[in-house]
C-alpha positions in Angstrom: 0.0 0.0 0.0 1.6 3.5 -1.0 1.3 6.4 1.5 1.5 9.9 0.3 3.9 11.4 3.0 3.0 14.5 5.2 3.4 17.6 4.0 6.2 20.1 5.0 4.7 23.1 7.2 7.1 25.2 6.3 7.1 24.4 2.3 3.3 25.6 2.3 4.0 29.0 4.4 7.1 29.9 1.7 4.5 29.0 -1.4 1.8 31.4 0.1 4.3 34.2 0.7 5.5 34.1 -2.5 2.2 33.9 -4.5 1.3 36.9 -1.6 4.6 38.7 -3.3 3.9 37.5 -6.7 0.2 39.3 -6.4 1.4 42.8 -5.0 3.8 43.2 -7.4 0.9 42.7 -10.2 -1.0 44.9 -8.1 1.5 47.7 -8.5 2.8 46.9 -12.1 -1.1 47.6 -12.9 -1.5 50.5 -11.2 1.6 52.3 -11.9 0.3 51.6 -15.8 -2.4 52.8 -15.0 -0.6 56.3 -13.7 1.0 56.6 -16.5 -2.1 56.5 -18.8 -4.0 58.9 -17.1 -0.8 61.3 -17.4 0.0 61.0 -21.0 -3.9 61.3 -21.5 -3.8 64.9 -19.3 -1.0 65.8 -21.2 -2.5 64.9 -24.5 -5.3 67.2 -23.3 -3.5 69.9 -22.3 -1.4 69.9 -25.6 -5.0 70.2 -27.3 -6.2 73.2 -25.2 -3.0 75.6 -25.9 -3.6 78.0 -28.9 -1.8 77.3 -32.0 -0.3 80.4 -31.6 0.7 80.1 -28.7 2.9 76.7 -29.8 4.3 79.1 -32.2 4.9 82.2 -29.7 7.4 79.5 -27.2 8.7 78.2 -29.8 9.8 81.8 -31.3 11.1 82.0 -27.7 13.1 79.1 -27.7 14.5 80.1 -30.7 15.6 83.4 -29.9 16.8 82.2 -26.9 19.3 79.9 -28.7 20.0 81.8 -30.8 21.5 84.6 -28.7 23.7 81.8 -27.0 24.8 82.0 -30.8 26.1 85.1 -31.4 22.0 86.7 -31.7 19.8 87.8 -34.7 20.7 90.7 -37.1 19.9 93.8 -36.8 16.6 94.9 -38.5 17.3 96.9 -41.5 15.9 100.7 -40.4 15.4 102.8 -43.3 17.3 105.9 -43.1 16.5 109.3 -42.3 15.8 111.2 -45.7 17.7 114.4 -45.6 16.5 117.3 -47.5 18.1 120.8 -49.0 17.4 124.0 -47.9 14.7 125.3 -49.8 13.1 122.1 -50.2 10.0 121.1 -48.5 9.5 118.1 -46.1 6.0 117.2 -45.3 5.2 116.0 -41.5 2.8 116.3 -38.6 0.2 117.9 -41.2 2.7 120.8 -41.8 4.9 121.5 -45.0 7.9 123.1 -43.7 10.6 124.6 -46.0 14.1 126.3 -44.2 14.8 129.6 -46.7 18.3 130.2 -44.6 19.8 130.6 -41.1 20.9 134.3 -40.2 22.9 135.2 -37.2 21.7 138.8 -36.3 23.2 141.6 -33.5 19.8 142.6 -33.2 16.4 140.4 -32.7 14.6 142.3 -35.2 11.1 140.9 -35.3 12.5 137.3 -33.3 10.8 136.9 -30.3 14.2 136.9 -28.3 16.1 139.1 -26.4 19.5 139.0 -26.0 21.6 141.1 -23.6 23.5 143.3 -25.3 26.4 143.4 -22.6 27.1 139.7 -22.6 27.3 140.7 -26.4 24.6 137.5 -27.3 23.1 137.4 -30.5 20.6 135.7 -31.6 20.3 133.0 -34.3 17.6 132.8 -36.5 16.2 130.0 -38.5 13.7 131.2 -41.2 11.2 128.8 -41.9 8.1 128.8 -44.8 5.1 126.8 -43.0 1.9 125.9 -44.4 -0.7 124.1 -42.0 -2.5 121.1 -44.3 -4.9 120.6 -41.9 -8.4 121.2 -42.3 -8.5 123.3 -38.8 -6.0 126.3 -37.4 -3.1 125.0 -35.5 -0.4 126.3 -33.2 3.1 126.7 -34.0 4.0 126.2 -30.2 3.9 123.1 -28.0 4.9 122.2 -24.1 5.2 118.8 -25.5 8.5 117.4 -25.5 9.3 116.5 -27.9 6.6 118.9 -30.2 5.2 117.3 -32.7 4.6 121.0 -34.5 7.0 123.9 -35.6 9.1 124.4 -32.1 9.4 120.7 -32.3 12.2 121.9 -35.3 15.4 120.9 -33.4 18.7 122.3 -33.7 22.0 119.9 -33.0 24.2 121.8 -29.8 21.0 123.1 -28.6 18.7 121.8 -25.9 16.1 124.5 -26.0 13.3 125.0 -27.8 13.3 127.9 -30.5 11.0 131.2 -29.6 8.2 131.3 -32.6 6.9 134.7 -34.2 5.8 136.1 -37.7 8.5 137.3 -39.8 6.4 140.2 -41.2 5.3 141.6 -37.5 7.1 139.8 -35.0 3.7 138.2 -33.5 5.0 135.3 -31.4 3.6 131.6 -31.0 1.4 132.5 -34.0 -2.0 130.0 -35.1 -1.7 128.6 -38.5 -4.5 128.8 -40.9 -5.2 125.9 -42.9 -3.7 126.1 -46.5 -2.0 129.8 -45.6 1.6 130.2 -45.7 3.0 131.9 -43.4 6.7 133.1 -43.0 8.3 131.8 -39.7 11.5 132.7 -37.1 12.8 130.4 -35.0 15.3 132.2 -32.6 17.4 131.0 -29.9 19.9 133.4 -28.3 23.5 132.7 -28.7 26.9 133.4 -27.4 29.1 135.8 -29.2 31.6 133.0 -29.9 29.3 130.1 -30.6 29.0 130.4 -34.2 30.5 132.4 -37.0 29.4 132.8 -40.6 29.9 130.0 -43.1 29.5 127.4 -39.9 27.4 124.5 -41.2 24.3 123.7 -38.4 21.9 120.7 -38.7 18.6 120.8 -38.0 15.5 117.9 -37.4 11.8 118.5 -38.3 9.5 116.4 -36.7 6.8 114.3 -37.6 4.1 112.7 -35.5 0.6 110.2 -36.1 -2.5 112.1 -36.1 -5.7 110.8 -33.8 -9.0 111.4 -33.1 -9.4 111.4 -29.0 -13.5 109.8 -28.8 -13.5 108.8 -24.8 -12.6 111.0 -21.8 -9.8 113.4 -24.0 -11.8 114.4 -26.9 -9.9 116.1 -29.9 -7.1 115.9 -32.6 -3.7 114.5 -30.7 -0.6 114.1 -32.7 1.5 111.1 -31.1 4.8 109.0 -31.6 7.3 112.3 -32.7 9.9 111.4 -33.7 12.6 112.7 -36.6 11.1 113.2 -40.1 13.9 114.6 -41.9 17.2 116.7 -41.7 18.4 119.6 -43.0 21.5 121.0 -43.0 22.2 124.7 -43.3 25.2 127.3 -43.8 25.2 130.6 -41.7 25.1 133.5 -42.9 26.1 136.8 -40.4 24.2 139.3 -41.1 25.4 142.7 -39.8 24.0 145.3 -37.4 21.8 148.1 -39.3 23.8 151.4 -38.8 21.4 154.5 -38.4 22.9 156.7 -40.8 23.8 160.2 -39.7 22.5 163.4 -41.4 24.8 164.9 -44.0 25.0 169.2 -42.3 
């Protein structure tokens, strides 16, 4: 007669162990799968939600950013600014503005300056043709700074603003008419040394962007000044009248 012998106590607690082992380590294998598939599927979603453009924005990012560890991007190509001759008219800020010649004077004449005779200053003057193309009068003058109208013509050396008036009859800061020209000064007083005739000077006009204020600041607004055009100019010294005397 065959006996099956007794089983081993120990043999039976090692088996259940390990099958105990074997079963958490599915459990874990499964559920760290299962992790991972809810995370690729959040970020699959997310991917979906960003804006196309967006992609494209960090990407341009990314690229720049290398790119500057590179040596960076080129310069944009600016255009240059156009110079123009005296005489010749540059259009901007809705003026046309012509120089006719730069005069360096004892006397003020009809500038709105007024030098002190015993510092012996004199007094530069930049004569300026303006017409005013828009449809509604307009100041020469502005606190703006920089002006987007005709003080806002700049003069290299000089910080200051140029006084405004009427060559004909001196009137300072004058309006401008639409479509009328009108004759201008622009004066700044000088020392006697600062310039001589035949110097060379260079001066900026400005130009601006119109716009129509339609909220809380209603109006025209002329915005973004900045340097039209240049001009550059020779001196010419003109002398002191002498009163003549009577002939007895």
């Amino acid at each position: 007669m065959t006996t099956t012998p007794p089983s081993d106590p120990g043999a039976e607690r090692d088996s259940r162990a390990a099958l105990a082992a074997d079963a958490e380590a599915a459990k874990a294998q499964a559920a760290n799968t299962s992790a991972r598939a809810k995370l690729l599927g959040w970020a699959r979603r997310s991917i979906d939600l960003v804006p196309t453009s967006w992609l494209i924005t960090g990407a341009g990012a990314v690229l720049l950013a290398v790119t500057a560890l590179f040596g960076g991007l080129e310069a944009a190509a600016v255009d240059p600014i156009p110079e123009v001759a005296v005489g010749e008219t540059f259009a901007g800020s809705d003026f046309e503005m012509t120089v006719v010649g730069v005069e360096l004077r004892e006397e003020r004449g009809n500038a709105a300056v007024y030098p002190d005779e015993e510092k012996d200053e004199r007094v530069l003057v930049v004569v300026v043709d303006v017409v005013n193309t828009f449809p509604t009068p307009r100041s020469s003058v502005s606190g703006e700074k920089p002006s987007p109208v005709i003080n806002g013509i700049h003069l290299d050396g000089i910080d200051e603003k140029p006084s405004i008036s009427h060559a004909d009859d001196g009137a300072g800061s004058p309006m401008l008419q639409p479509d009328v020209p009108a004759r201008l000064l622009l004066a700044w007083i000088v020392g006697p040394d600062d310039y001589k005739d035949g110097d060379e000077i260079r001066l900026t006009f400005p130009d601006s962007t119109h716009y129509v204020a339609k909220n809380v600041m209603r109006g025209d607004y002329w915005t973004d000044v900045h340097v039209g055009a240049t001009v550059t100019a020779e001196v010419v010294e003109v002398p002191a009248e002498v009163d003549e005397v009577p002939v007895p």
